[in-house]
C-alpha positions in Angstrom: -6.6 -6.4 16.6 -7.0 -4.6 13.2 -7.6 -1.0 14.3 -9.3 1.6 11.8 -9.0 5.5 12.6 -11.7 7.9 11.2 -14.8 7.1 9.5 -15.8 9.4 6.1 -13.9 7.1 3.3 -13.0 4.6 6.4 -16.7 3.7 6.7 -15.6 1.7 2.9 -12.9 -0.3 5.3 -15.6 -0.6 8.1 -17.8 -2.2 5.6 -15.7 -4.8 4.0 -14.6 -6.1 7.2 -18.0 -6.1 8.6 -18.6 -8.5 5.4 -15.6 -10.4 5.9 -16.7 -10.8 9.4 -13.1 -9.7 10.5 -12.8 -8.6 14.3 -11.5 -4.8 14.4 -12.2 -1.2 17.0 -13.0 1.8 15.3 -11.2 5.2 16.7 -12.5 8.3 16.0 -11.5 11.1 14.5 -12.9 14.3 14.5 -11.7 16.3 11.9 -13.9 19.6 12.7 -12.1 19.7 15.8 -8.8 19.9 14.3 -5.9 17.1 13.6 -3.7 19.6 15.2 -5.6 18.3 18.5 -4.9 14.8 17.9 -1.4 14.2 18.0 -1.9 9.7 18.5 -3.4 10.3 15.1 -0.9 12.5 13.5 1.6 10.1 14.6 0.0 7.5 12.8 -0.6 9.9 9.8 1.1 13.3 9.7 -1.1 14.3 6.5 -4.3 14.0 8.6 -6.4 12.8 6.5 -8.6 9.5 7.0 -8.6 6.7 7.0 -5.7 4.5 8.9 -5.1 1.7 9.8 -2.6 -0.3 12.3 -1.9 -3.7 11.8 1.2 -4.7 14.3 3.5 -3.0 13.1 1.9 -2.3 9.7 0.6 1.3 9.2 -1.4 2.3 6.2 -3.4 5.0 4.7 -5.7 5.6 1.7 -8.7 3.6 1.4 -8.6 1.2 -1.6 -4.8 0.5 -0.6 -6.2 -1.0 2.8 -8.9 -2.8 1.7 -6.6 -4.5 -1.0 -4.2 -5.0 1.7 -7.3 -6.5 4.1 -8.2 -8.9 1.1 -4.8 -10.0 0.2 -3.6 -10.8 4.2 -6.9 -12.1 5.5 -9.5 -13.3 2.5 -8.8 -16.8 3.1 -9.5 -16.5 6.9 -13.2 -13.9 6.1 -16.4 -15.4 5.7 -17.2 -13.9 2.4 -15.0 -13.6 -0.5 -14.9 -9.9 -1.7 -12.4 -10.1 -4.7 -12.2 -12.9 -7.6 -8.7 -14.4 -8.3 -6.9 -13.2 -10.9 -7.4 -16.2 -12.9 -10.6 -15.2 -12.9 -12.3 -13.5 -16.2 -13.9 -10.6 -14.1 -11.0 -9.8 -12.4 -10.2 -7.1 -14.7 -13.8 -5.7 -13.9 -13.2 -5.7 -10.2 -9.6 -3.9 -10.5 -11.3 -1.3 -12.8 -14.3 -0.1 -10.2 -12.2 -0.8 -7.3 -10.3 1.8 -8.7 -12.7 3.9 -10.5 -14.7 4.7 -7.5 -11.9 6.5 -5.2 -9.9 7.9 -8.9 -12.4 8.7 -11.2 -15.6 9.2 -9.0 -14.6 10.0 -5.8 -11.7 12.1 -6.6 -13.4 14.3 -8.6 -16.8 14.9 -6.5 -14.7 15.8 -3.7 -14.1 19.0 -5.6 -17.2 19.7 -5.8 -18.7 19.2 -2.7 -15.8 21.1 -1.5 -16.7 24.1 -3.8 -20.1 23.9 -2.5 -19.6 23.3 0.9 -16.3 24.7 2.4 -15.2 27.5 -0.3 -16.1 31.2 0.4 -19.3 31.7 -1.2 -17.4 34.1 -4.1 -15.8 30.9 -5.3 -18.3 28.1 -5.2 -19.3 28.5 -9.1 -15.6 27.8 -10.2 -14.4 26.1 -13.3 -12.5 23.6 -11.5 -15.5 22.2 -9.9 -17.8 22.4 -13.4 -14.7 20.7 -14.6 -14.9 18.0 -12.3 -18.6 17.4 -12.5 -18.5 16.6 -16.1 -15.1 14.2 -15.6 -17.3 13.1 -12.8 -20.6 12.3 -15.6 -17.6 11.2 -17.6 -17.1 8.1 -15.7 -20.3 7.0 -14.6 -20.6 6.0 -18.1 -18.5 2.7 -17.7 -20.8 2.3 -14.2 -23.8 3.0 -16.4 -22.8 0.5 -18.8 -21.6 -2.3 -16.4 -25.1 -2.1 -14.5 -27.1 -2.6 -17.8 -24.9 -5.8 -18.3 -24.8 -6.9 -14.8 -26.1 -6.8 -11.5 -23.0 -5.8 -9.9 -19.3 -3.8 -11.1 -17.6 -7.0 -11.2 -20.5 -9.4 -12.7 -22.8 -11.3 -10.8 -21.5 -11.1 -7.4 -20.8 -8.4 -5.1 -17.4 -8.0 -4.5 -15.5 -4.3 -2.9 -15.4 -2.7 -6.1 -19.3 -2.4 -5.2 -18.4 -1.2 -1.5 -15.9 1.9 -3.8 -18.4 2.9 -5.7 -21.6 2.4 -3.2 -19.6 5.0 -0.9 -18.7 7.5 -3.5 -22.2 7.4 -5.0 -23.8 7.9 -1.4 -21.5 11.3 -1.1 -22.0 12.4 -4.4 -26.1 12.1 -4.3 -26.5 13.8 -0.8 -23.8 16.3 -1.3 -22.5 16.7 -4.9 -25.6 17.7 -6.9 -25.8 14.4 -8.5 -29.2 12.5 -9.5 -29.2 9.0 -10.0 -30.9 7.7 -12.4 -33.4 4.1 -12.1 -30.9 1.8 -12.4 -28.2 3.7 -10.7 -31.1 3.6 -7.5 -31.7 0.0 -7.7 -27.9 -1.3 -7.5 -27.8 1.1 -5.0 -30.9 -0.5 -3.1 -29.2 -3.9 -3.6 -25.7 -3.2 -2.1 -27.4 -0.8 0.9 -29.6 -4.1 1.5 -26.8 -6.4 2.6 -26.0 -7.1 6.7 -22.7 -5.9 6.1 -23.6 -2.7 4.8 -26.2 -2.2 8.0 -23.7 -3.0 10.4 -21.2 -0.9 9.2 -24.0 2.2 9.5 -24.1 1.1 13.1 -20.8 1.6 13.8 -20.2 4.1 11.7 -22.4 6.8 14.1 -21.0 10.0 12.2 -21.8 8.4 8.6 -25.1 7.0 10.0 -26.4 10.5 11.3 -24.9 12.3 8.2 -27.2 10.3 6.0 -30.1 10.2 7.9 -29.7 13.9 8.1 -28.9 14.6 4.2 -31.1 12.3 1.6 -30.4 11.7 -1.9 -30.9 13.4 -4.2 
């Protein structure tokens, strides 16, 4: 049994396996209360920082790295194929947002709604943070582009480049002062849509009452 700890950029690994119909348990983590508190977690990651998973005796962190991993062990036992094959000519496409959303997008709102959230109020306005908002604008133009060509990251089909970016885009509209714009709002009404995505917000209880608590901007 595939077990994921911790929700926040775990509810990406909760969705993709909800779409490749993939049996798994969720185990919380509460990282308010403290890691320190936790010590079956920080066995499994010393760091602290979510998500994990356990596979056997396979132990991973970082989000994109287990949802490749997930892809490459299991895709030809899931229901629904999330990645093209190489051989494929949108292959490169799908690397590009798979990765995009976590090291250009996400990466770089973290820092802000960091500054906003957690800093002392004396260092919210920072330059870091202005820095990272425009590296952040920076990069939605290759998402901007793709969506005016396409209906999803990779082409036609929705594949877990689309689950990347969906997550980071959800975090940085509620949280890191970020408007989307018409068509930004309709790929995100198209990806939000999908069964997957719906069951994952039932599982996903913390992510669920964090967005119904916090709208878009």
């Amino acid at each position: 049994m595939l077990t994921i700890y911790g929700e926040g950029r775990g509810f990406r690994v909760i969705w993709l396996l909800e779409e490749m119909g993939l049996p798994y348990k969720l185990r919380d983590v509460d990282l308010l209360k403290g890691v320190e508190n936790d010590p079956e977690f920080l066995a499994i990651n010393p760091g602290g920082f979510i998500p994990a998973l356990v596979d056997g005796d396979t132990v991973m962190v970082e989000s994109i790295a287990i949802m490749e991993y997930l892809i490459a062990r299991y895709g030809d036992k899931a229901k629904a194929k999330l990645a093209p094959a190489p051989s494929d000519a949108s292959f490169g496409l799908y690397q590009q947002f798979l990765h995009l959303g976590e090291a250009g997008l996400g990466a770089n709102i973290q820092v802000v709604v960091v500054s906003n959230f957690i800093a002392p109020e004396n260092e919210r306005d920072n330059w870091g943070a202005r820095w990272a908002t425009d590296q952040f604008h920076n990069r939605m133009k290759l998402v901007k582009r793709q969506l005016a060509r396409a209906p999803y990251l990779a082409g036609d089909d929705f594949t877990a480049a689309d689950i990347c970016v969906t997550y980071t885009l959800n975090l940085a509209g509620r949280r890191g002062g970020i408007v989307l714009d018409e068509t930004e709002r309709a790929y995100m009404a198209r990806t939000t849509a999908r069964d997957g995505y719906k069951r994952a917000m039932d599982v996903c209880k913390a992510t669920k009452g964090f967005y119904d608590a916090v709208p878009m901007l």
